[in-house]
N, C-alpha and C positions, 0 to 999 in steps of 0.2 A: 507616512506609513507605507508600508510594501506594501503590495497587491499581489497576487500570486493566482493563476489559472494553470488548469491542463485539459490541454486539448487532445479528442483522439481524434485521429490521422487511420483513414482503412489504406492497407499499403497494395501494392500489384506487382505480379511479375516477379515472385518468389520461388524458389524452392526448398529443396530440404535442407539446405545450409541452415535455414533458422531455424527450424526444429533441431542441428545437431547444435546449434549454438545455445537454444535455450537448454537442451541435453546437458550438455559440458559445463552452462552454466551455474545448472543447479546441483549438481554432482557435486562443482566447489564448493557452492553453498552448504549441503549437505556434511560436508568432509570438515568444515570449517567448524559448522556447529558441534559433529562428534568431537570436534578437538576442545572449544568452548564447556561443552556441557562434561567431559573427565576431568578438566582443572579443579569445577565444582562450584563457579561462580563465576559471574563474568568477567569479560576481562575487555580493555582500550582496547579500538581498532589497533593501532600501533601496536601494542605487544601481540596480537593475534595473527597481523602480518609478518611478524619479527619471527614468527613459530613455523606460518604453513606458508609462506609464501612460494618457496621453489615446489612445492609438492603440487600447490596450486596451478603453478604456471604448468607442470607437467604435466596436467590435463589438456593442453594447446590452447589453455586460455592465453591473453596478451596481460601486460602489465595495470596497465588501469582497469581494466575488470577485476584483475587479484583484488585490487586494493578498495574497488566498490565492492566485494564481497564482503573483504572483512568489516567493513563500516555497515555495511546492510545485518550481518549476523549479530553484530556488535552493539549493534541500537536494538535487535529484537533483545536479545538476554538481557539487555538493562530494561525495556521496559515487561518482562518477564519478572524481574528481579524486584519492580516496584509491585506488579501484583502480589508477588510474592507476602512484602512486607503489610498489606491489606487485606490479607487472607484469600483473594481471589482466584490465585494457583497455587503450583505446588513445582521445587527445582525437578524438570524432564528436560529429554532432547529434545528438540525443536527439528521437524522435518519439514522440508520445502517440498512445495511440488513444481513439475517442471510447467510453468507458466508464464514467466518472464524474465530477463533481463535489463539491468541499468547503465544506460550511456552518459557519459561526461561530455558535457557540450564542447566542442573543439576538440579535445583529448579521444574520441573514440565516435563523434557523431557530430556531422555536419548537416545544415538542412537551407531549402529554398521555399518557392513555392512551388515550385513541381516535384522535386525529387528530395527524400531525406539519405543520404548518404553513412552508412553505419559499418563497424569494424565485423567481421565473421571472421569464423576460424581458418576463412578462405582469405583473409583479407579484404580491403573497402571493398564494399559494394553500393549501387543507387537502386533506389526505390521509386519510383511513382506513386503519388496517393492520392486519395480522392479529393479535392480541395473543397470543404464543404463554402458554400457564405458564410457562415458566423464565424469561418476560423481566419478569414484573408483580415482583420480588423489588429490581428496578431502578427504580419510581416507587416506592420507602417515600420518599423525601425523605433518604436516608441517604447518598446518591450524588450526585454533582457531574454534569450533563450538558459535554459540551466539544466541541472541535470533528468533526464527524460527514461521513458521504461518501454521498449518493446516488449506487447502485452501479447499473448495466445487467446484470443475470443474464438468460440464455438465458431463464427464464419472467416477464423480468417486470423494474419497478423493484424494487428493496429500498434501506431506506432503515437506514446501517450506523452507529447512535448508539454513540458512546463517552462513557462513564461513567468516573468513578474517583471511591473515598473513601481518604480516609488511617486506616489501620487499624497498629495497635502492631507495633511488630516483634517477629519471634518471639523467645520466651525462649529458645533456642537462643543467639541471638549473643552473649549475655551471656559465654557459654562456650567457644564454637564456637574450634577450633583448625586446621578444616582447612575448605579455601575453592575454590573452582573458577572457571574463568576458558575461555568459549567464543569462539573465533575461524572466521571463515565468510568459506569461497571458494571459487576457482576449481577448483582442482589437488583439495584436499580440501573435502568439501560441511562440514565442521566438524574442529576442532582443539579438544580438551579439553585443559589442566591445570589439576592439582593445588597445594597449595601445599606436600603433602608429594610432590612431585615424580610423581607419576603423570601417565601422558599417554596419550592415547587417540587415532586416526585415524578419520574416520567415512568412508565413503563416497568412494572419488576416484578411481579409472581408470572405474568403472561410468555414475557420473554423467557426468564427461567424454565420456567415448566417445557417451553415450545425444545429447548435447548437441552436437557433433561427428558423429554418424550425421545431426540433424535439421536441422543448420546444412548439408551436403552434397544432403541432399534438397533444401533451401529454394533452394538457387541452382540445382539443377538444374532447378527448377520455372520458377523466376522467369525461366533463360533461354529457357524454352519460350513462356511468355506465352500459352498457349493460353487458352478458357474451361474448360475441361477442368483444365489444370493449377491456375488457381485454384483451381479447387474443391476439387482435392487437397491446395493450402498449406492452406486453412481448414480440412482435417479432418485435416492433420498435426499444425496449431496446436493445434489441442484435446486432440489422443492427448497428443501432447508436453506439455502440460501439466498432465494427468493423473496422467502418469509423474513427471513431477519435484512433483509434492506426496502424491505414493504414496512417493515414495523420502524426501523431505523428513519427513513421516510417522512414516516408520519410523524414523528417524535419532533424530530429537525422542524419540521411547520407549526409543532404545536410549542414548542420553545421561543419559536419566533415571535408568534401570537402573543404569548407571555409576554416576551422584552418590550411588546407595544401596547398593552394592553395596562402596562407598568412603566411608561413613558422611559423605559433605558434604551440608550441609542443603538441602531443596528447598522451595522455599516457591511457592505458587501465586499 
């Protein structure tokens, strides 16, 4: 079985190049979806590069970023397109905000344990970053680097490498008679079963409502337009999304509880 982690990395000795590269990156982003969401339905990475690619590039992005965009915008509308078909949403543009970009390991980002090396509109540049202990366990050479996301956090870049090695599956499955199966949405923040027919509801009028209370606040702000009310969306945006990975959270440890509580195997 794969294993799969991501690690953040606090980076140093920045400047504004990554603020214009998360800029430029998200503008393709942006630019890709308006093209995505007039066709009226989504469309393959590949035909969506076959459409904006050189429009792309003329943003001074490089070629492997083009082609992370379109994959990035590409997998949002299909899984768009699947709420869609569960009443969940409804066909909109999809806006990015300017918060991160995705590197291809080798193709656009190198990394050690002292410096991660990444592509800018300046071209390569090194980075320093903090080496925490729990992350040095992930340079033994035992682990596969893969594609990774330079994040914008409130103090700072961090720079979020994902790793994974394939590691045996447990001796459980050999035996295992009873199996679980997690569904996530709208109405309910999850839906457990069993395969010996047990079923669990997690979280659904609370989350709703919380999500519904801040979707009411946001228009009420947005039709004020004051500088005043800005400032209110940007500090509702952060509460709100506090709350929904507080609740998310919680939900995640009380799912877990279940799977052992109903002897189904949990593997990390």
């Amino acid at each position: 079985m794969q294993q799969v982690k991501t690690i953040p990395l606090k980076l140093y000795n920045y400047g504004e190049e990554l603020n214009a590269l998360v800029q430029s990156y998200t503008s393709g982003m942006n630019y890709v979806s308006t093209v995505v969401y007039e066709n009226g339905k989504p469309m393959g990475s590949d035909k969506i590069q076959k459409r904006v690619y050189q429009d792309v590039r003329n943003l001074g992005l490089l070629s492997q970023m083009t082609c992370n965009i379109c994959r990035q915008v590409a997998g949002t509308y299909k899984t768009l397109k699947e709420q869609i078909k569960t009443g969940q949403a409804e066909w909109q543009e999809i806006q990015y905000r300017p918060t991160n970009v995705t590197f291809s390991y080798r193709r656009d980002f190198t990394i050690t344990k002292e410096w991660v090396s990444i592509t800018t509109l300046d071209g390569r540049k090194k980075y320093p970053f903090h080496m925490y202990s729990s992350a040095e366990q992930y340079f033994d050479g035992s682990w596969e680097f893969t594609a990774s996301k330079l994040v914008k956090h409130k103090d700072g870049y961090y720079f979020h490498l994902s790793v994974s090695r394939t590691i045996p599956d447990p001796p459980e499955l050999d035996t295992a008679s009873t199996f679980m199966g997690v569904d996530v949405g709208m109405n309910w923040l999850a839906v457990v079963n069993t395969t010996d027919n047990k079923c669990r509801f997690f979280c659904g009028g609370e989350a709703k409502n919380l999500k519904n209370t801040y979707s009411s606040m946001r228009a009420r702000l947005q039709a004020k337009g004051t500088l005043s009310a800005k400032r209110m969306l940007k500090h509702i945006s952060g509460k709100e999304r506090r709350l929904m990975a507080n609740m998310n959270h919680n939900v995640s440890k009380e799912i877990v509880q279940f799977a052992l509580d109903n002897n189904v195997i949990v593997s990390d």
